[in-house]
N, C-alpha and C positions, 0 to 999 in steps of 0.2 A: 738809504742809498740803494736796496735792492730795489725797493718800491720805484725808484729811478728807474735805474736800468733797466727792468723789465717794462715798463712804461715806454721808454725810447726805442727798445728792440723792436716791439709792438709797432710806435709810431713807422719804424724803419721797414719792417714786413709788407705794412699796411700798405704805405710808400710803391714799393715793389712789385705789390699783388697787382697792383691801380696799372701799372706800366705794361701788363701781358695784355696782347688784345686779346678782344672778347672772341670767342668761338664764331665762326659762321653758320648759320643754322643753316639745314638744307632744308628745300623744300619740297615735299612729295611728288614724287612723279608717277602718274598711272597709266599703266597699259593697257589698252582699252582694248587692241586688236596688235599682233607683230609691226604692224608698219603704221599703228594710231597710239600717241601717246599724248600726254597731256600732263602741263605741272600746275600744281595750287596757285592762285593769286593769292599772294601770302599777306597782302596788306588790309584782309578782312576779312571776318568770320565765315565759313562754309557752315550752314546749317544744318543744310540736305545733300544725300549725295544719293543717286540710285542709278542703280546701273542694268541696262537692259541687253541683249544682245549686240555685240559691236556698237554698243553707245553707252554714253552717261550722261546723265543730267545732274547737273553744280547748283544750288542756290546758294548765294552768297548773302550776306544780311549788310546792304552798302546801298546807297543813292549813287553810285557813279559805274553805271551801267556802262557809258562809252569808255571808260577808261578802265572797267572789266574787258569790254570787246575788245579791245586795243592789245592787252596784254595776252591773250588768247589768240590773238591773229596771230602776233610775230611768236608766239610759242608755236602754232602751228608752222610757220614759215622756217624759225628753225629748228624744228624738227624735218625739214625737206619737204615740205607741202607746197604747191603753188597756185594762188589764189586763178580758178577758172571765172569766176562771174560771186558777183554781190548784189542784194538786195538790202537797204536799209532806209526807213522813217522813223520819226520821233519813239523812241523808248525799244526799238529792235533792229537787229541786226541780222542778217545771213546772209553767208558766205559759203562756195561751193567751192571744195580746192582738188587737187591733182597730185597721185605723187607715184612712179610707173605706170602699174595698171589698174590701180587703186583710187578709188576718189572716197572723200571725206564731204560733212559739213560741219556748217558751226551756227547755233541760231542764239543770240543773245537778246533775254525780253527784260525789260525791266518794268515793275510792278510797283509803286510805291516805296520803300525800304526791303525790295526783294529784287535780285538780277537773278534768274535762270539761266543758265548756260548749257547746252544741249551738244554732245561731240559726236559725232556719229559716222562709221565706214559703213558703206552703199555696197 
Protein backbone atom coordinates (compact mmCIF):
# COMPACT_ATOMS: atom_id res chain seq x y z
CA UNK A 1 0.00 0.00 0.00
CA UNK A 2 2.89 2.40 0.67
CA UNK A 3 4.52 1.32 -2.40
CA UNK A 4 1.07 2.95 -3.78
CA UNK A 5 1.00 5.77 -2.49
CA UNK A 6 4.18 6.83 -2.83
CA UNK A 7 4.00 5.89 -6.59
CA UNK A 8 0.81 8.13 -7.16
CA UNK A 9 2.35 11.16 -4.97
CA UNK A 10 5.20 10.87 -7.51
CA UNK A 11 2.81 10.33 -10.54
CA UNK A 12 0.97 13.64 -9.08
CA UNK A 13 4.39 15.92 -8.41
CA UNK A 14 5.56 14.73 -11.81
CA UNK A 15 2.09 15.97 -13.04
CA UNK A 16 2.60 19.44 -11.58
CA UNK A 17 6.27 19.94 -12.25
CA UNK A 18 5.16 19.39 -16.29
CA UNK A 19 2.54 22.53 -15.69
CA UNK A 20 5.33 25.34 -14.60
CA UNK A 21 6.66 27.00 -17.79
CA UNK A 22 9.82 26.52 -18.61
CA UNK A 23 12.18 29.54 -17.81
CA UNK A 24 12.97 32.08 -20.63
CA UNK A 25 16.47 32.09 -21.47
CA UNK A 26 18.02 35.40 -21.94
CA UNK A 27 20.06 36.11 -24.49
CA UNK A 28 23.48 37.95 -24.21
CA UNK A 29 23.77 41.29 -25.06
CA UNK A 30 27.13 43.14 -25.92
CA UNK A 31 28.36 46.41 -25.61
CA UNK A 32 30.42 47.09 -28.02
CA UNK A 33 30.60 51.11 -27.58
CA UNK A 34 27.78 53.29 -25.07
CA UNK A 35 25.57 53.91 -27.95
CA UNK A 36 26.55 50.15 -30.02
CA UNK A 37 25.01 47.18 -28.72
CA UNK A 38 24.49 43.94 -30.09
CA UNK A 39 22.39 40.54 -28.88
CA UNK A 40 23.53 36.82 -29.82
CA UNK A 41 21.57 35.16 -32.66
CA UNK A 42 20.50 32.62 -30.28
CA UNK A 43 19.40 29.90 -32.89
CA UNK A 44 23.12 28.96 -33.64
CA UNK A 45 26.33 28.10 -32.55
CA UNK A 46 28.81 31.39 -32.28
CA UNK A 47 32.27 29.86 -32.71
CA UNK A 48 34.43 33.00 -32.79
CA UNK A 49 33.87 36.15 -31.23
CA UNK A 50 36.84 38.88 -31.37
CA UNK A 51 36.48 42.05 -30.65
CA UNK A 52 38.66 44.94 -31.81
CA UNK A 53 38.26 48.58 -31.06
CA UNK A 54 34.51 49.76 -31.29
CA UNK A 55 33.79 46.65 -33.15
CA UNK A 56 33.39 42.83 -33.11
CA UNK A 57 33.29 40.15 -35.25
CA UNK A 58 30.53 37.06 -34.74
CA UNK A 59 31.14 33.83 -36.62
CA UNK A 60 28.26 31.83 -36.27
CA UNK A 61 28.57 27.89 -37.47
CA UNK A 62 24.94 28.18 -39.73
CA UNK A 63 24.28 28.07 -43.70
CA UNK A 64 21.53 30.89 -43.36
CA UNK A 65 23.71 33.86 -43.57
CA UNK A 66 20.53 36.10 -44.73
CA UNK A 67 18.51 35.24 -41.95
CA UNK A 68 21.74 35.87 -39.67
CA UNK A 69 21.64 39.48 -41.45
CA UNK A 70 18.17 39.92 -40.95
CA UNK A 71 18.10 39.45 -37.25
CA UNK A 72 21.02 41.68 -36.75
CA UNK A 73 19.42 44.48 -38.70
CA UNK A 74 16.34 44.81 -36.73
CA UNK A 75 18.59 44.23 -33.62
CA UNK A 76 20.21 47.19 -34.75
CA UNK A 77 17.13 49.06 -35.60
CA UNK A 78 15.91 48.34 -32.16
CA UNK A 79 18.41 49.45 -30.50
CA UNK A 80 17.74 53.16 -32.23
CA UNK A 81 19.90 52.75 -35.35
CA UNK A 82 18.62 53.94 -38.62
CA UNK A 83 19.58 52.34 -41.63
CA UNK A 84 21.68 55.28 -43.84
CA UNK A 85 22.52 53.20 -47.13
CA UNK A 86 23.06 49.17 -47.91
CA UNK A 87 25.10 47.36 -50.08
CA UNK A 88 24.40 43.48 -50.68
CA UNK A 89 25.20 40.34 -53.39
CA UNK A 90 24.96 36.82 -53.04
CA UNK A 91 26.51 35.56 -49.69
CA UNK A 92 27.23 39.47 -48.07
CA UNK A 93 25.61 41.98 -46.75
CA UNK A 94 26.49 45.78 -45.57
CA UNK A 95 24.77 48.19 -44.14
CA UNK A 96 25.77 51.75 -42.85
CA UNK A 97 23.29 53.07 -40.06
CA UNK A 98 22.73 56.39 -37.98
CA UNK A 99 21.96 57.08 -34.61
CA UNK A 100 22.60 60.99 -33.30
CA UNK A 101 25.98 61.70 -34.08
CA UNK A 102 27.20 58.32 -34.20
CA UNK A 103 27.26 56.06 -37.18
CA UNK A 104 27.58 52.24 -37.09
CA UNK A 105 28.03 49.30 -39.60
CA UNK A 106 27.14 45.86 -40.17
CA UNK A 107 28.89 43.54 -42.84
CA UNK A 108 27.54 40.04 -42.94
CA UNK A 109 29.82 37.38 -45.33
CA UNK A 110 28.81 34.13 -45.51
CA UNK A 111 31.58 31.35 -46.24
CA UNK A 112 30.34 27.93 -46.60
CA UNK A 113 28.87 26.70 -43.04
CA UNK A 114 30.47 29.95 -41.66
CA UNK A 115 28.54 33.60 -41.42
CA UNK A 116 30.90 36.44 -40.02
CA UNK A 117 29.32 39.18 -38.71
CA UNK A 118 31.32 42.38 -38.18
CA UNK A 119 29.61 45.50 -35.93
CA UNK A 120 31.41 48.30 -35.84
CA UNK A 121 31.16 52.43 -34.60
CA UNK A 122 33.02 54.97 -37.12
Amino acid sequence: MKIVMGLFISLILSVALAQLPAPKRSVPTLIITPALQITLYRWTRTVERTAGRNSITLVYRSTQGDKIFVYHHRDLLAHGWTKVSETSKPGQHAVTYQKGGHKASLQVTQSGERVAVTVRQD
